[in-house]
C-alpha positions as CSV (number, residue, x, y, z in Angstrom):
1,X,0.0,0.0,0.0
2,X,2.7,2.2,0.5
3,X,3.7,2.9,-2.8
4,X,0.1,3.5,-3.9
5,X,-0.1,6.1,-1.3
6,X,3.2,7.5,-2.5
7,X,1.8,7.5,-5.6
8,X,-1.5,9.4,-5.3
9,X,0.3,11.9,-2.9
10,X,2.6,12.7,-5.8
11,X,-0.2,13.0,-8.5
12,X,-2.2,15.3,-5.9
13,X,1.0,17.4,-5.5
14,X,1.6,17.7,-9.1
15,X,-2.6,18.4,-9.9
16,X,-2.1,21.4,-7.0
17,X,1.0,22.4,-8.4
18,X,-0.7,23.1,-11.7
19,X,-4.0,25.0,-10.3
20,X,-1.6,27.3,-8.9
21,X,0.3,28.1,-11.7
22,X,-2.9,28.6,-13.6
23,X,-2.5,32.4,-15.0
24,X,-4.0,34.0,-17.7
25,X,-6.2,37.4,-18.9
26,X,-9.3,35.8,-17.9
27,X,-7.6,34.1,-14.7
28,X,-6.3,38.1,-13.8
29,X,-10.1,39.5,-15.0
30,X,-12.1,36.8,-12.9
31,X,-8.9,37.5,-9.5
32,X,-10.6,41.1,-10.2
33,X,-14.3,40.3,-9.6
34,X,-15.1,40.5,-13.5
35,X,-16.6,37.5,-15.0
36,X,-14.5,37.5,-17.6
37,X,-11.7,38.5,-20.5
38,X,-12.7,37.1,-23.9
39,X,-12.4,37.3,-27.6
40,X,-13.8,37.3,-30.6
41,X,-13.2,33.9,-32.5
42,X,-14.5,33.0,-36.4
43,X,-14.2,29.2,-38.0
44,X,-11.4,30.6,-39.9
45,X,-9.3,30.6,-36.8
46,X,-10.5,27.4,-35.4
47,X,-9.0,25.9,-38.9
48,X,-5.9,27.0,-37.4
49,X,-4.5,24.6,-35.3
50,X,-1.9,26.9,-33.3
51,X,-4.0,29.9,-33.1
52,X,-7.0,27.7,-31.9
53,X,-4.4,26.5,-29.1
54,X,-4.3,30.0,-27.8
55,X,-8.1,30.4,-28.0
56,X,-9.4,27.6,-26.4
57,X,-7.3,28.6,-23.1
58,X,-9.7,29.3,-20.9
59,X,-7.2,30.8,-18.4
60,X,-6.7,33.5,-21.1
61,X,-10.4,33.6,-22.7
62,X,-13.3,33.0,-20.6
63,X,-15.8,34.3,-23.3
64,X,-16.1,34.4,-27.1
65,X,-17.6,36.1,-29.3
66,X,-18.7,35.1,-33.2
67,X,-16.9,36.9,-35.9
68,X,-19.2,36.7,-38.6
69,X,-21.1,33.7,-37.9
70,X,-24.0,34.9,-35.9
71,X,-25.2,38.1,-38.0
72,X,-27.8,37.8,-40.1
73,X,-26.5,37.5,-43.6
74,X,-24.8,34.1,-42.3
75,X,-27.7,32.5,-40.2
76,X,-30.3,33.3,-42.7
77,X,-28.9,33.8,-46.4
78,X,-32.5,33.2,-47.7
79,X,-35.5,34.2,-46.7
80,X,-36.9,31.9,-43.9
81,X,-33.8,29.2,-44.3
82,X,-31.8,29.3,-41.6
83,X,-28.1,28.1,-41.3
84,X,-26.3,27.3,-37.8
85,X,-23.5,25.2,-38.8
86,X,-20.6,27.5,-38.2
87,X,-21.6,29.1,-35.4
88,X,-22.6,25.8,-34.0
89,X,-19.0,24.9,-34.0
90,X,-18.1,28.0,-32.1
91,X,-20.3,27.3,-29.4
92,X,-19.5,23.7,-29.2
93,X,-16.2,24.8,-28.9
94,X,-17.0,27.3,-25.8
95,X,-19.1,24.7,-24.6
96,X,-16.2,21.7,-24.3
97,X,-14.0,24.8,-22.4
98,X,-15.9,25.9,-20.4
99,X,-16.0,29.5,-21.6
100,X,-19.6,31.9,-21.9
101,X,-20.6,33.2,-25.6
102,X,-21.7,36.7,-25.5
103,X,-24.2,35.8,-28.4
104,X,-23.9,38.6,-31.3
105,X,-25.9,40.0,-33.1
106,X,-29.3,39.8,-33.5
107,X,-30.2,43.3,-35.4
108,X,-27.3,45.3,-37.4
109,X,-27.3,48.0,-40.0
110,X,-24.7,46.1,-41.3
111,X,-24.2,42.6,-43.1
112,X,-27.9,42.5,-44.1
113,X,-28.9,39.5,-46.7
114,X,-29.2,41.2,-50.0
115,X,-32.5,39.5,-50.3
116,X,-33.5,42.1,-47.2
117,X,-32.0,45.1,-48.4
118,X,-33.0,44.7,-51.7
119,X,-36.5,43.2,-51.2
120,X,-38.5,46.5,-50.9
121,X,-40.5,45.2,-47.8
122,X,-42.9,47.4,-46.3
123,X,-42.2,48.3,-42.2
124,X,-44.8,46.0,-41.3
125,X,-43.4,42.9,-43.1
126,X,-40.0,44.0,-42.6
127,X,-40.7,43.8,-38.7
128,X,-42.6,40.2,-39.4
129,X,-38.8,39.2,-41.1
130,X,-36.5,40.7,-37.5
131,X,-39.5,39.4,-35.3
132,X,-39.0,36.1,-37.3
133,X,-35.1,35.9,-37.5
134,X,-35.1,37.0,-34.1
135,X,-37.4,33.8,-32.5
136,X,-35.2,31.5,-34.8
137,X,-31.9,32.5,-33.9
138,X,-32.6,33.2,-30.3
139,X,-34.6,29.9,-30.2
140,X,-31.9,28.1,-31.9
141,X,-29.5,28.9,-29.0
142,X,-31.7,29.0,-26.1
143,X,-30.1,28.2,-23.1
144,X,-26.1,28.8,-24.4
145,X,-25.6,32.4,-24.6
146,X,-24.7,34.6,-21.1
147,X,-25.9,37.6,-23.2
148,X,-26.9,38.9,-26.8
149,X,-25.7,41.6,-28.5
150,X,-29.3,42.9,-29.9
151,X,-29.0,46.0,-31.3
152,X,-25.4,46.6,-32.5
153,X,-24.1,50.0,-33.5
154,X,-27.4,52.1,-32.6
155,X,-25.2,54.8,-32.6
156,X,-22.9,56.7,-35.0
157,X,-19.4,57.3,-34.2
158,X,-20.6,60.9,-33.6
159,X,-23.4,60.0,-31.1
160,X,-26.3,60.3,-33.2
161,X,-28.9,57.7,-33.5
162,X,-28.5,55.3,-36.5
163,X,-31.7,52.9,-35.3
164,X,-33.6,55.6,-33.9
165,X,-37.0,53.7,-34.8
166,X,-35.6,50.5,-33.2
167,X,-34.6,52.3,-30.3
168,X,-38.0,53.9,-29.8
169,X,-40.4,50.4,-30.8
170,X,-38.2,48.9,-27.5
171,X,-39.2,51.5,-25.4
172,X,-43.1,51.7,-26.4
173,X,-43.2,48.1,-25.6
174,X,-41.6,48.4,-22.2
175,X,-39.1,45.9,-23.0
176,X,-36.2,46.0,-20.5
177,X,-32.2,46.4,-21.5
178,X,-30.4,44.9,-19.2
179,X,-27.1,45.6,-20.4
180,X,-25.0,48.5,-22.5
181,X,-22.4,47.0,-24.7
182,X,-19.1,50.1,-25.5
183,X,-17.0,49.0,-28.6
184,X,-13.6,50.2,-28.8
185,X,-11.9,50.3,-32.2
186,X,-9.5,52.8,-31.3
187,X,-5.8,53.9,-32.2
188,X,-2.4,54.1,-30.2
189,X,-1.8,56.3,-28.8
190,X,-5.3,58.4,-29.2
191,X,-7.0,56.3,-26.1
192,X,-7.0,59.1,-23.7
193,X,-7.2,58.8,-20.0
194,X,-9.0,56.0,-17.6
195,X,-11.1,58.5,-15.7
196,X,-12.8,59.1,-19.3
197,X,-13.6,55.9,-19.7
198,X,-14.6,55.2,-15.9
199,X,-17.1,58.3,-16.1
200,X,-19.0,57.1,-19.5
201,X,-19.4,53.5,-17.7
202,X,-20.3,54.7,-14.6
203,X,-23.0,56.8,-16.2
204,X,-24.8,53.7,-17.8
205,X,-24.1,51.8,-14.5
206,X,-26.3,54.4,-12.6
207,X,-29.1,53.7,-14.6
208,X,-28.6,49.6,-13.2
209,X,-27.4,47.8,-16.3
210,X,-24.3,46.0,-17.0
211,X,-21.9,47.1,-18.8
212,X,-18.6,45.8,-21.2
213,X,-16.2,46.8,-23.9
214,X,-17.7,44.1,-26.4
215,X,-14.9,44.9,-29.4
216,X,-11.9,45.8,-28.2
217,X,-8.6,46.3,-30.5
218,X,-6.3,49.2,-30.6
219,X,-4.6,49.9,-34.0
220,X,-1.0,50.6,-35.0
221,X,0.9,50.4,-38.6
222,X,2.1,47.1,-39.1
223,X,4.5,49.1,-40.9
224,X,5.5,50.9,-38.0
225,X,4.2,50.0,-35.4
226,X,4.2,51.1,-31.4
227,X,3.9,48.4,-29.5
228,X,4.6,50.1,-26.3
229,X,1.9,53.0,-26.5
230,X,-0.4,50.1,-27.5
231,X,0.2,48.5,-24.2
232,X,0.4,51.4,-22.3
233,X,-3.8,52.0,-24.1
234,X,-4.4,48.6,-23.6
235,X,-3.9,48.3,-19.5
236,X,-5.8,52.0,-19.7
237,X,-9.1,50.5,-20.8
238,X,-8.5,47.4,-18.5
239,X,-7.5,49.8,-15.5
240,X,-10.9,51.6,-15.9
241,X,-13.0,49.0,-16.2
242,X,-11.7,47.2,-13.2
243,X,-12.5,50.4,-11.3
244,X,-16.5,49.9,-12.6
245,X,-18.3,47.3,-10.8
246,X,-20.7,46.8,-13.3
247,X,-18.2,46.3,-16.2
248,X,-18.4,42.9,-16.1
249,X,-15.7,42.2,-18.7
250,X,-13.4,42.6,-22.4
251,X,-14.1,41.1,-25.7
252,X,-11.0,41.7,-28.0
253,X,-12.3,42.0,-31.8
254,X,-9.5,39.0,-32.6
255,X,-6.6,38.1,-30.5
256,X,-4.0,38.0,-33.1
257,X,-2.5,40.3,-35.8
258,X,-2.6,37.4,-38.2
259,X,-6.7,37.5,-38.4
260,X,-7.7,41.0,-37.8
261,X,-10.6,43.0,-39.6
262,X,-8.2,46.2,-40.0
263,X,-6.1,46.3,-43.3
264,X,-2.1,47.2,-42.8
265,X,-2.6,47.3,-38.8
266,X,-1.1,45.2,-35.9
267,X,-4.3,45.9,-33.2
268,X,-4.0,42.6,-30.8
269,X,-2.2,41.3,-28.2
270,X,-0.9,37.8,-30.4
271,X,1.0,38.9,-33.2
272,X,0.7,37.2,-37.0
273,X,3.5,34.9,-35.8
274,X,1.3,34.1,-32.9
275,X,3.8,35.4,-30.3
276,X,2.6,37.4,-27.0
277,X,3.2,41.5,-27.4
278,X,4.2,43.8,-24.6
279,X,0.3,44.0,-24.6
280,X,-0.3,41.0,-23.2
281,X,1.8,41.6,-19.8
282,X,0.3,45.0,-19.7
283,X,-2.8,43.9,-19.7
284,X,-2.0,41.0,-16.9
285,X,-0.6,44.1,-14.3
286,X,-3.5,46.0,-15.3
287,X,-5.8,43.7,-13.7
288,X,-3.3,43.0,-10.7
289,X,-1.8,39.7,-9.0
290,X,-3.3,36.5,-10.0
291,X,-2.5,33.2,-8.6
292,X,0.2,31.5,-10.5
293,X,3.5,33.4,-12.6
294,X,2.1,35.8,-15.6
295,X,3.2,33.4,-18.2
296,X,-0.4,32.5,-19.8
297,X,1.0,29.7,-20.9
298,X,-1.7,28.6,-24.0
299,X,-0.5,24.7,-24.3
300,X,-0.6,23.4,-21.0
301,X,-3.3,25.0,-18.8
302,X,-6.4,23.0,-18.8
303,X,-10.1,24.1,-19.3
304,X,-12.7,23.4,-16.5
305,X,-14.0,19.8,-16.4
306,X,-16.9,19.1,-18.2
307,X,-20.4,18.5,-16.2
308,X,-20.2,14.7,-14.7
309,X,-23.0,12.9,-13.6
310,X,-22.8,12.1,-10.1
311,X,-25.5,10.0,-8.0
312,X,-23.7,11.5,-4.7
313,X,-24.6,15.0,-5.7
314,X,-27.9,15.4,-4.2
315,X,-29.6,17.2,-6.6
316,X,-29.7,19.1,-9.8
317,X,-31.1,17.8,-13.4
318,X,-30.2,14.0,-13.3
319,X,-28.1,14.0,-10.4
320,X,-25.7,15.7,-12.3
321,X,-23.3,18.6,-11.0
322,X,-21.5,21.5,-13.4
323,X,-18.1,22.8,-13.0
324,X,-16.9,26.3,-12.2
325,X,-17.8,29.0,-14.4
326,X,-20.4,26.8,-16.4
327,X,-24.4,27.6,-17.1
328,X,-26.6,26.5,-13.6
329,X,-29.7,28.5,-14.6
330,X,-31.8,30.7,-16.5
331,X,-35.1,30.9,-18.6
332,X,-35.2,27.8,-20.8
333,X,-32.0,26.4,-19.2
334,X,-32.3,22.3,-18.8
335,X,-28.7,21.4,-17.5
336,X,-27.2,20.9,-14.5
337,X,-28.3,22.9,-11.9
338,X,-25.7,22.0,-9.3
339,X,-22.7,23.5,-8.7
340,X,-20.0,21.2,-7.8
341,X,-18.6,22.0,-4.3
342,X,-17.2,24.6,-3.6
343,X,-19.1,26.4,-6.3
344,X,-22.3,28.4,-5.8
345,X,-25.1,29.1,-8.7
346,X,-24.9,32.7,-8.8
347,X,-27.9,34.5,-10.6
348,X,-26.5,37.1,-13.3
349,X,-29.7,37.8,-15.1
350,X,-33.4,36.2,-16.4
351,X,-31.2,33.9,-18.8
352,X,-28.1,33.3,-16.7
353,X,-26.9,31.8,-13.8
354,X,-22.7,30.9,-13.2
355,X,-21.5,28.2,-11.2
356,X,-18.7,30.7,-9.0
């Protein structure tokens, strides 16, 4: 028996050793009350074996986002056909990691199916097609999404409506908005202070919703670039939202300079050889200490453990029990309802509970 026991000591050592040196942006973001750091992901970079490795990390991305995959043109190309596959394989992905989708987006000005914006529809059977899309891509995912991204870019870069009618349709029907979503394609070097940022949050805050930078990136030349102003912007966004309670996390639009939306820039923290910047430690200090060495390594850290079933449990759907950071509750929600010990289901809205 003794070398059993010497044995399972050593593995027990070695599994503690490896919880402590779990580090990460999302590790640092959650050590900071935040429920998460995450990224915007597309099927183009899952085909990429060694920049899928760095997004399935869960230490550094709690959340994802869909690219493309989500919008309208892609989920419904044809009127009343609908099309999940790729973002199906996103949230399959988040699903086996452990990591929330902030589901995007249900209503854009943007990416439209031509058959919409060139099909002449009158506003009452133009709001039978959103009302439609809406119940078939919300329905589709019921259950997997911490929040949706509804109305996306209802304002102009100026501050002027651009879906004023939207806007004012939500409001007659007393619908409630639970959360305010700031995106933040900005520049080097042209970020500005924290307390600017810190003031604009805490404004929506006051009014009791949550709030988040949903698409983060911060452009430089790739021709020449300035990586450390870009960290110095980077931490500057992460310092102000830590000092907002109800910022409740960071999407990056992307992760790495070798899949980015903006032509001849280098805006993430990875760059197109897949290698950390001085971003990526500023943004670890940003949040402050976490509990293992800053290294984020992205090979060797594991995701949470997928929901077991467990007759010992004591309750929950099945007898089963789900991990940390995994879906416990919510509107339509089937799963697990269980948190395994030490874990509690915390209520974050309507639609989502979190085992924390």
């Amino acid at each position: 028996m003794a070398p059993l026991k010497a044995i399972l000591l050593a593995t027990l050592q070695l599994a503690s050793a490896s919880v402590v040196a779990a580090d990460g942006l999302n590790a640092r973001a959650q050590a900071a009350g935040k429920k998460y750091f995450g990224t915007e992901i597309s099927t183009q970079v899952m085909g990429d074996a060694n920049a899928n490795n760095i997004a399935k990390n869960s230490q550094d991305f709690g959340q994802y986002t869909c690219e493309n995959e989500m919008k309208f043109d892609a989920t419904e190309p044809s009127r009343g056909s609908f099309n999940y596959a790729n973002a199906d394989k996103i949230v399959a992905q988040a699903q086996a990691n452990g990591q929330l989708m902030r589901c995007h987006a249900l209503v854009w000005h943007s990416q439209v199916p031509s058959w919409v914006s060139n099909g002449k529809f009158d506003n009452a059977t133009l709001i039978s097609i959103m009302k439609n899309h809406i119940a078939n891509v919300v329905g589709h995912y019921k259950g997997k999404c911490y929040a949706w991204d509804v109305v996306n870019e209802a304002l102009n870069e100026d501050g002027t409506y651009r879906a004023l009618n939207l806007i004012k349709m939500v409001k007659s029907y007393g619908a409630p908005i639970h959360g305010f979503g700031m995106q933040g394609h900005m520049t080097a070097g042209q970020v500005g202070s924290a307390s600017q940022y810190v003031s604009n949050m805490q404004a929506f805050a006051n009014l009791g919703v949550e709030v988040a930078f949903t698409e983060l990136d911060i452009a430089t030349p790739s021709s020449s670039p300035n990586f450390a102003q870009q960290a110095t912007d980077y931490a500057t966004i992460v310092s102000a939202c830590k000092q907002v309670s109800a910022c409740v996390g960071i999407t990056t639009w992307g992760f790495t300079d070798k899949y980015t939306w903006i032509s001849n820039s280098a805006p993430l923290i990875w760059d197109t050889s897949l290698q950390k910047k001085a971003a990526y430690n500023a943004i670890l200090n940003a949040w402050g200490s976490g509990t293992g060495t800053g290294t984020g390594a992205t090979t060797t850290s594991k995701a949470p453990p997928a929901a077991t079933t467990t007759a010992a449990s004591g309750g929950g759907q099945g007898g089963c029990t789900a991990p940390q950071w995994a879906q416990c509750g919510g509107n339509g929600y089937s799963g697990c309802k269980t948190c395994a010990a030490p874990y509690t289901c915390k209520y974050s809205n309507d639609w989502y509970s979190q085992c924390l």
